[in-house]
C-alpha positions in Angstrom: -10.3 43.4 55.6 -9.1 43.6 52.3 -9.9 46.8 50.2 -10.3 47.6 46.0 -10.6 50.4 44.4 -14.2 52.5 45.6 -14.8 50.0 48.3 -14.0 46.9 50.5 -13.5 43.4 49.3 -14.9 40.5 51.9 -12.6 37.7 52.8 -14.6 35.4 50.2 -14.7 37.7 47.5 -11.1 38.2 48.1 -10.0 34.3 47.9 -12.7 33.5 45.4 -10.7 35.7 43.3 -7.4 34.1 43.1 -7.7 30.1 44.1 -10.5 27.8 42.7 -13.6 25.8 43.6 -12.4 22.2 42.0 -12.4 19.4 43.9 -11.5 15.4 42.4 -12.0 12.2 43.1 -10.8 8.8 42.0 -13.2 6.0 42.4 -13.7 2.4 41.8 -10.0 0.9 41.7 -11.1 -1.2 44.8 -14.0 -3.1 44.5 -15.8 -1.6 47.3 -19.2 -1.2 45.7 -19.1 2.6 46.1 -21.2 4.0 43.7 -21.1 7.7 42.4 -24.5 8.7 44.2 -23.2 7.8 47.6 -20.5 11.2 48.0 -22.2 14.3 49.1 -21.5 16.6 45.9 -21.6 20.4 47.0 -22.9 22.6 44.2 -20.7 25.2 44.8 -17.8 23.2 43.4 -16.5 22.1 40.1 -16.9 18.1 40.9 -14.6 15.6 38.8 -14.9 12.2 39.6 -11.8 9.8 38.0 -12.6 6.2 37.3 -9.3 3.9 38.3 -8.8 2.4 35.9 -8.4 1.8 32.4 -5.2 0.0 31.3 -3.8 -1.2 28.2 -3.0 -4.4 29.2 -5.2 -7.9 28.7 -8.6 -8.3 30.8 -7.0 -10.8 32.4 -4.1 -8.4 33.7 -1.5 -10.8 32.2 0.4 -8.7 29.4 0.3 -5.4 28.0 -1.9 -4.6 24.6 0.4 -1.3 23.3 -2.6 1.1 23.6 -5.6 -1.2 23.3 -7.6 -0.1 26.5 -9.5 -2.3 29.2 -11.7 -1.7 32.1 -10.1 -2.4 35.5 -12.5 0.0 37.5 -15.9 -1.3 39.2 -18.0 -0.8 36.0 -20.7 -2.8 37.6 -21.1 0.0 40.1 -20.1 2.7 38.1 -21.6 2.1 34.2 -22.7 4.2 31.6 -26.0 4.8 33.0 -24.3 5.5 36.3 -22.5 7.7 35.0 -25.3 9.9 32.9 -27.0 9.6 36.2 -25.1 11.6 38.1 -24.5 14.5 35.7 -28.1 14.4 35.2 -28.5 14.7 38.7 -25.6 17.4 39.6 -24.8 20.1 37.0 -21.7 20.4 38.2 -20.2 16.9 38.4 -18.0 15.8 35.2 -16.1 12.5 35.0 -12.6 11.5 33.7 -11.0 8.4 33.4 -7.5 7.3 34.6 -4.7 5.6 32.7 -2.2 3.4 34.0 -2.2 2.7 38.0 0.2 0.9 39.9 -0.7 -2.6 39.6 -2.7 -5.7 38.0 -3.0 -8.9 38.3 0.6 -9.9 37.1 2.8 -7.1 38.8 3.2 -3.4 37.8 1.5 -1.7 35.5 4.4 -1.1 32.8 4.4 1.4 30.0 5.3 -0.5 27.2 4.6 1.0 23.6 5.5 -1.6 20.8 6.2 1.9 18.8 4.9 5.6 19.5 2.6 5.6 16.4 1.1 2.2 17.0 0.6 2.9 20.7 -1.2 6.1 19.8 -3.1 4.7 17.0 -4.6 2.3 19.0 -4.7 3.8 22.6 -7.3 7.0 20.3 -9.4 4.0 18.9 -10.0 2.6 22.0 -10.2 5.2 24.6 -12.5 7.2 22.0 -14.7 4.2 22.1 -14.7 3.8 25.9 -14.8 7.7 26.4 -18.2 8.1 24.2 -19.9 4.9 26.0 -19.3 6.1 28.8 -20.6 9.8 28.5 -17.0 10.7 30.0 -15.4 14.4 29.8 -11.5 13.7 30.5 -8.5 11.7 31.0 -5.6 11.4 33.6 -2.3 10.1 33.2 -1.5 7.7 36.5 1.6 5.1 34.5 4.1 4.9 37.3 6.4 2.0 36.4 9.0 3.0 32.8 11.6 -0.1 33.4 11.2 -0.7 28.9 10.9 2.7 28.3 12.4 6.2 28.5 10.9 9.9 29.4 10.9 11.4 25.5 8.8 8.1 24.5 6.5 8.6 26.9 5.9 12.2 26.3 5.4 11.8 22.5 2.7 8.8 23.4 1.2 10.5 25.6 1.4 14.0 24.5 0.1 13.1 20.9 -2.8 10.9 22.8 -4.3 14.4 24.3 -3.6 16.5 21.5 -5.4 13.9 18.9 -8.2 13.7 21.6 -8.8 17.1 22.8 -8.9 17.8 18.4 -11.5 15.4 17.8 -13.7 17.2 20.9 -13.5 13.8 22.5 -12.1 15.1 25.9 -12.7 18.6 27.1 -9.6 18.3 29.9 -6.5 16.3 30.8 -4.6 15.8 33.9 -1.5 14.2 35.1 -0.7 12.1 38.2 3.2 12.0 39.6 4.7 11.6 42.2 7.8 13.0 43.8 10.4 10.2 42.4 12.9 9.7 40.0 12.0 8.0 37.5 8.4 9.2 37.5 9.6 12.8 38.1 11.8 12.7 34.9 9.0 11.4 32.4 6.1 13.4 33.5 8.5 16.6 33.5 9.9 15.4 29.6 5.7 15.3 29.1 5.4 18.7 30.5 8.2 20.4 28.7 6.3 19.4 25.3 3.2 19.3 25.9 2.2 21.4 28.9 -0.1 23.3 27.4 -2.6 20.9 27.0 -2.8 19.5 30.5 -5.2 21.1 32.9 -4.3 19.8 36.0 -1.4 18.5 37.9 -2.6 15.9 40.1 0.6 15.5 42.4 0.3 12.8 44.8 1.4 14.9 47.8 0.4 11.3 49.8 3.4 9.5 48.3 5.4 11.6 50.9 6.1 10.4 54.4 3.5 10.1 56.6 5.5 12.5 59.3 5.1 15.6 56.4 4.4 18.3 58.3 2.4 21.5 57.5 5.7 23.7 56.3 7.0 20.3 55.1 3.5 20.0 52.7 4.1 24.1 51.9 7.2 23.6 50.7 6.8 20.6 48.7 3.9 22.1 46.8 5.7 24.9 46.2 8.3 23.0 44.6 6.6 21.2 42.3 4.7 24.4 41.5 8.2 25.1 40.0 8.5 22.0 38.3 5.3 21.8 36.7 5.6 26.0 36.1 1.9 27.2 34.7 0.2 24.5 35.8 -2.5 23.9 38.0 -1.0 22.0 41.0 -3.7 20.6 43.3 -3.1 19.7 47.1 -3.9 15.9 47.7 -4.5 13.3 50.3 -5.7 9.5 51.0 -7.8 8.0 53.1 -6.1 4.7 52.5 -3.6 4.6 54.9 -1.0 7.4 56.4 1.3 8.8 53.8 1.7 12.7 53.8 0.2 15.1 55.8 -3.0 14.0 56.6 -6.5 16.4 57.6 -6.0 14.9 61.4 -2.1 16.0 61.3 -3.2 19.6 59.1 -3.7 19.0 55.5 -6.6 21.5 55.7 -4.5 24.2 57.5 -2.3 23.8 54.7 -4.8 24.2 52.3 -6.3 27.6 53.6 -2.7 29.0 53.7 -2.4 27.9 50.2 -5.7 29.5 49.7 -4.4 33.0 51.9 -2.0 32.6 49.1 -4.1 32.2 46.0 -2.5 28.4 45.4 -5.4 27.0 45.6 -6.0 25.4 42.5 -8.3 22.7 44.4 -8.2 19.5 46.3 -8.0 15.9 44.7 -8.4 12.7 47.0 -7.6 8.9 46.8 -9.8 7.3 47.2 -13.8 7.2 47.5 -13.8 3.3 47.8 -11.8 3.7 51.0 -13.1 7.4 52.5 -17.3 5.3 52.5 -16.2 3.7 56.2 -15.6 7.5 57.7 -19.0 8.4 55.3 -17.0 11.0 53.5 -16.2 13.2 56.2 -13.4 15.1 54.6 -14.8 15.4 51.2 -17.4 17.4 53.1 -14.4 19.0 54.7 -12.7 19.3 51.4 -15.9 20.5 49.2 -16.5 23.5 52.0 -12.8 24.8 51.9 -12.7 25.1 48.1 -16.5 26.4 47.9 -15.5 28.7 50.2 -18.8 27.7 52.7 -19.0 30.3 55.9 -18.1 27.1 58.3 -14.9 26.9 56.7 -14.1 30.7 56.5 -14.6 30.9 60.1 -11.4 28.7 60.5 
């Protein structure tokens, strides 16, 4: 029982109060044919899905363009149409598109500016072009791989990217995407340290860990990166490709409603749809519930 002044507050009024209904998605990185229609959407979330990807390298996946954008998601699946479709169809669906990845065709996915004006210059012309055909709402940041360039270049391409974006009105939010490593750790923090303010959400990717991450394990990682990424919204993660991190058979979702006990909850973000359509979306059903705070979950 939880109490306010001149009365009682109910368990859901009390957690609705401090954590938050968002749950994310990536989708169409794998060719699987999933299409946006096929996840069960609860209205009682804030529903983002994130298109994988769009990369500045050739169509071909053979060399990097310095900012000049290509699709590399399933964009005959998930199109324009597709797209104003689904926020026709569910008021509270918005999608983003990711940038970067881990691979194409030729290797890693490498972050290679020519320059940090001529990367900018052309990654706004052609992600403003891509953004408005597509009826899209956001970007996330996903480069993982910085062997030809270093932390404050990044954060200046990037940075500037959002801030030239988010002043035209042609994105309404941002994310990021690390991952507890290094390298990665150093140039989204350098990011983070200048432009912070502008990003929304801190994707981590809590599924990079080892797949023997155990629920105090998963606490405590989140909690550091809470610190790293300090005022920003940190969301708990997992795949359904593969085993990495704590996974809901081994007590992601326990973790979640502690974080949610806690008011941590800033929502749940999962990789991948293309992989969770063989177990029909079972725990983005689970997933959905916990953050919408549905009485099946609060009985948990």
């Amino acid at each position: 029982m939880f109490f306010k002044f001149g009365g009682i507050l109910t368990k859901r009024e009390y957690i609705s109060g401090a954590n938050s209904n968002l749950f994310r998605e990536y989708i169409g990185a794998e060719f699987n044919n999933v299409k946006f229609s096929d996840l069960p959407i609860d209205s009682g979330t804030q529903f983002h899905f994130i298109l994988a990807f769009a990369i500045d390298y050739t169509p071909s996946g053979s060399a990097p363009t310095n900012g000049k954008f290509n699709i590399f998601w399933d964009n005959d699946n998930l199109s324009p149409s597709a797209v104003q479709a689904i926020k026709a169809q569910h008021k509270n669906v918005k999608v983003a598109l990711s940038l970067g990845g881990d691979s194409v065709e030729s290797g890693n996915v490498q972050f290679m500016p020519s320059s940090v004006s001529s990367w900018v210059s052309n990654a706004v012309s052609s992600l403003t072009s891509l953004i408005k055909e597509y009826h899209l709402d956001g970007i996330d940041i996903d480069y993982e791989h910085f062997d030809f360039t270093n932390p404050n270049t990044f954060a200046e391409c990037i940075g500037q990217l959002i801030t030239q974006l988010k002043r035209n009105k042609v994105i309404s939010f941002a994310s990021i995407a690390p991952y507890d490593d290094g390298p990665i750790q150093s140039h989204y923090t350098a990011l983070w340290k200048s432009y912070g303010n502008l990003i929304d959400f801190v994707n981590f990717q809590f599924y990079a860990y080892d797949s023997s991450t155990t629920v105090s394990q998963f606490i405590k990682h989140f909690n550091d990166q809470e610190s790293r990424y300090s005022g920003g919204k940190v969301l708990a993660s997992f795949m359904t490709e593969g085993s990495g991190g704590l996974s809901p058979a081994k007590g992601f979702f326990t973790a979640c409603r502690m974080l949610r006990n806690s008011g941590k909850l800033n929502g749940i973000f999962v990789w991948s749809a293309d992989s969770s359509q063989s177990n029909n979306f079972q725990f983005e059903k689970q997933s959905q519930a916990l953050v919408a705070l549905r009485r099946e979950d609060l009985k948990q």
